[in-house]
C-alpha positions as a LaTeX table, in Angstrom:
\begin{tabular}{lrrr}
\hline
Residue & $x$ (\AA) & $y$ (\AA) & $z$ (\AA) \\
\hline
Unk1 & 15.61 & 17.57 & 17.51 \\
Unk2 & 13.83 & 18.67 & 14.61 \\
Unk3 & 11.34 & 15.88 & 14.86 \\
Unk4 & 10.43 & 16.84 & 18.86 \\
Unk5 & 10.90 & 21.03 & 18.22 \\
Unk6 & 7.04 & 21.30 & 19.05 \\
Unk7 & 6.70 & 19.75 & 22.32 \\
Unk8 & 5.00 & 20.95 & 25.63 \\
Unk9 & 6.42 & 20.91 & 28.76 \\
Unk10 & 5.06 & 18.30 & 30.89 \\
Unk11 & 2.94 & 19.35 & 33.73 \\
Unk12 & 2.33 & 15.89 & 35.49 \\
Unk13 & 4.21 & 12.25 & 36.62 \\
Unk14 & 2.06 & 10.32 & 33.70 \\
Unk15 & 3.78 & 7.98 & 31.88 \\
Unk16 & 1.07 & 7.07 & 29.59 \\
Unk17 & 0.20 & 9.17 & 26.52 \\
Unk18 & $-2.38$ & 11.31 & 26.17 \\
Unk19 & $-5.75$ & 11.22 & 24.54 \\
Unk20 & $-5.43$ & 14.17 & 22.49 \\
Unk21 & $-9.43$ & 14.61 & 22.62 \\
Unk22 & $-9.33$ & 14.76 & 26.04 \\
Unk23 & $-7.12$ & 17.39 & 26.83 \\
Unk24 & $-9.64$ & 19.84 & 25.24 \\
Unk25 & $-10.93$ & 21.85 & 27.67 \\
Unk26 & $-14.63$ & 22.25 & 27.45 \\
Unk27 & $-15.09$ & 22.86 & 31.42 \\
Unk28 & $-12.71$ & 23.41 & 34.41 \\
Unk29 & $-13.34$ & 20.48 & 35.36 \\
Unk30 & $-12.13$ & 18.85 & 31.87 \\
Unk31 & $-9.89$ & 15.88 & 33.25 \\
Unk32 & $-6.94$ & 14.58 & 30.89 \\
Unk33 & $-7.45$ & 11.15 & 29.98 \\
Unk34 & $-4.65$ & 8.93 & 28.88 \\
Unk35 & $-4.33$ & 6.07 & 26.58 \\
Unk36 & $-3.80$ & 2.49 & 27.94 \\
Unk37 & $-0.35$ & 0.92 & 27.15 \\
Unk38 & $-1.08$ & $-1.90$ & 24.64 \\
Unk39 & $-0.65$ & $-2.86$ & 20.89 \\
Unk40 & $-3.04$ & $-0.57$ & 18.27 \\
Unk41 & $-5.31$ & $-3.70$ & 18.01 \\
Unk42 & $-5.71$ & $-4.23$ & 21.84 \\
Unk43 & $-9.24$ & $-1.81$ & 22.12 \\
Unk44 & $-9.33$ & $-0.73$ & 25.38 \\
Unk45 & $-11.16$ & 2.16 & 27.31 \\
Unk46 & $-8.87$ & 5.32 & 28.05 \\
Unk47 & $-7.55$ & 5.18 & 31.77 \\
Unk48 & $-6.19$ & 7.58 & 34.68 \\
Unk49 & $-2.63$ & 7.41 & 35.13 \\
Unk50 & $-2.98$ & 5.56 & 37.89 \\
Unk51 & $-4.77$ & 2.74 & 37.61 \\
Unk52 & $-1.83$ & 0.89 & 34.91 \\
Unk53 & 0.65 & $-1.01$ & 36.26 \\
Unk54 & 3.28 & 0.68 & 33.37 \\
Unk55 & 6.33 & $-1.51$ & 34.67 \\
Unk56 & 4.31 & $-4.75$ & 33.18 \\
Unk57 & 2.90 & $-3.33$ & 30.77 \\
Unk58 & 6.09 & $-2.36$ & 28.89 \\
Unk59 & 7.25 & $-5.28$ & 29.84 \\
Unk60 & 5.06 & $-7.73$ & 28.03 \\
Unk61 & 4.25 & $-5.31$ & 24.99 \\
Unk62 & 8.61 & $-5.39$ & 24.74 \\
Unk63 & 8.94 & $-9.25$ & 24.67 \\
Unk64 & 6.12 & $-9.47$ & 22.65 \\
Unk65 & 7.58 & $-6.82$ & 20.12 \\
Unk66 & 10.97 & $-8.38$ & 20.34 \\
Unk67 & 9.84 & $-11.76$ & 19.97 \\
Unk68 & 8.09 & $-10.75$ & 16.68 \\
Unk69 & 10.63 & $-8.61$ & 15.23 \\
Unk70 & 13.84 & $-10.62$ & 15.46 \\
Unk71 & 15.05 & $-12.02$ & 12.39 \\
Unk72 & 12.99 & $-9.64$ & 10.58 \\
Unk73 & 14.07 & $-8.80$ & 7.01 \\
Unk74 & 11.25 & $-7.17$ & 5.28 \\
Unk75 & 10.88 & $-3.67$ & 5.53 \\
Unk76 & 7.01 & $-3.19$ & 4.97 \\
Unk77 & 6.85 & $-6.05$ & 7.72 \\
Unk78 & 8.96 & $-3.70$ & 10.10 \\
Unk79 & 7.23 & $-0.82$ & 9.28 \\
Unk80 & 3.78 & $-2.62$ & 10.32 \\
Unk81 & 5.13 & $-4.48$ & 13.01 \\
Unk82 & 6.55 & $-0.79$ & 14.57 \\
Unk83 & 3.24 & 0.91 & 14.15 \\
Unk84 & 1.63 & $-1.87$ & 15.91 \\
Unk85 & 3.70 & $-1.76$ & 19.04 \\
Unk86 & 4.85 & 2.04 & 19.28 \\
Unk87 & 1.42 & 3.80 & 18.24 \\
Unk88 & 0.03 & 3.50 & 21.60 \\
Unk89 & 3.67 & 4.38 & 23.85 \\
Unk90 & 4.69 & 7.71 & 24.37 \\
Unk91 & 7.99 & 9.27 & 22.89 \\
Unk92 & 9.19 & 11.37 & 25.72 \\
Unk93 & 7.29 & 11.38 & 29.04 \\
Unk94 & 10.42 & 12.05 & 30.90 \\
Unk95 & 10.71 & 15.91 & 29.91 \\
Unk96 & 7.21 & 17.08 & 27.93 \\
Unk97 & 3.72 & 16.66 & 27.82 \\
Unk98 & 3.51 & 12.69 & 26.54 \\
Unk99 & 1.08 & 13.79 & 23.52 \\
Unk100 & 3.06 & 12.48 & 20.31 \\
Unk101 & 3.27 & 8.61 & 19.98 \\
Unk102 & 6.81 & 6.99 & 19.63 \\
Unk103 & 5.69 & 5.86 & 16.21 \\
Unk104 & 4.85 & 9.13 & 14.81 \\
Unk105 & 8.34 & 10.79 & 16.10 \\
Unk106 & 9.92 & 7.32 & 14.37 \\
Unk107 & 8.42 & 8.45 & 11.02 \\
Unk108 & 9.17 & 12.35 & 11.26 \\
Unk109 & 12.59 & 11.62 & 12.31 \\
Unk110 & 13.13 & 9.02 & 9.30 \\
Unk111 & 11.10 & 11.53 & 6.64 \\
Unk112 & 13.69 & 14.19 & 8.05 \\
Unk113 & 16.57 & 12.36 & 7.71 \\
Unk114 & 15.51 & 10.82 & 4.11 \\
Unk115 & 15.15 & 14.34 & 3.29 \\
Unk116 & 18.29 & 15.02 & 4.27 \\
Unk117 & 20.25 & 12.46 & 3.20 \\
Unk118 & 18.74 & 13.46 & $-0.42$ \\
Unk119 & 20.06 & 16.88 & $-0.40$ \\
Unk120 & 23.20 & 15.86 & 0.32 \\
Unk121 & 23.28 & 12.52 & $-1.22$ \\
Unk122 & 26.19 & 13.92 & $-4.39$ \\
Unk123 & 28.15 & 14.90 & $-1.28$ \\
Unk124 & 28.12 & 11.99 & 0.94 \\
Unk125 & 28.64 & 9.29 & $-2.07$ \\
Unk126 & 31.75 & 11.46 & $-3.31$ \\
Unk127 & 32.98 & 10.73 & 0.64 \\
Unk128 & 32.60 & 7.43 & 0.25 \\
\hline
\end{tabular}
């Protein structure tokens, strides 16, 4: 919760995430672009909502990820491998505005709870 506190209601069906340039409004007629669903390598032009089939798309770019990530063991190689696949997917387009990739609410939500876990961390190992 405390990694998502700043989200906007979402005002559309898109399942895609946002272009964060594009939803400045220079005009009225200042349409918001979204970013196609691929890995952070994959270069590709920003498209309308629309015009993705999102059902494939998350379908190949999930066996792909979990092809590449099982058995995994080092943590740098995680972290890399995660930024590759989840930089480019949105973290909530079911209930707000899908602006925030899933890989920058997975790091938030891990510096929170490292954080965390540090304040407490006399606490929790006396549990234990």
């Amino acid at each position: 919760m405390l990694s998502a506190g700043e989200r906007q209601p979402r005002d559309d069906d898109c399942k895609n995430m946002y272009s964060i340039l594009s939803i400045v409004k220079l005009d009225k007629e200042t349409k918001k672009k979204v970013k196609p669903l691929t890995k952070l390598s994959e270069f590709k032009s920003l498209l309308d909502c629309e015009e993705q089939n999102l059902k494939q798309a998350y379908k190949k770019l999930w066996d792909e990820f979990s092809n590449i990530i099982s058995g995994e063991k080092d943590i740098e190689r995680i972290y890399y491998i995660l930024k590759e696949y989840t930089s480019k997917i949105p973290s909530a387009y079911y209930y707000s505005s899908p602006d925030i990739s899933l890989f920058s609410h997975l790091n938030t939500t891990a510096a929170i709870a490292i954080c965390i876990y540090k304040q407490f961390e006399e606490d929790i190992e006396k549990r234990f």
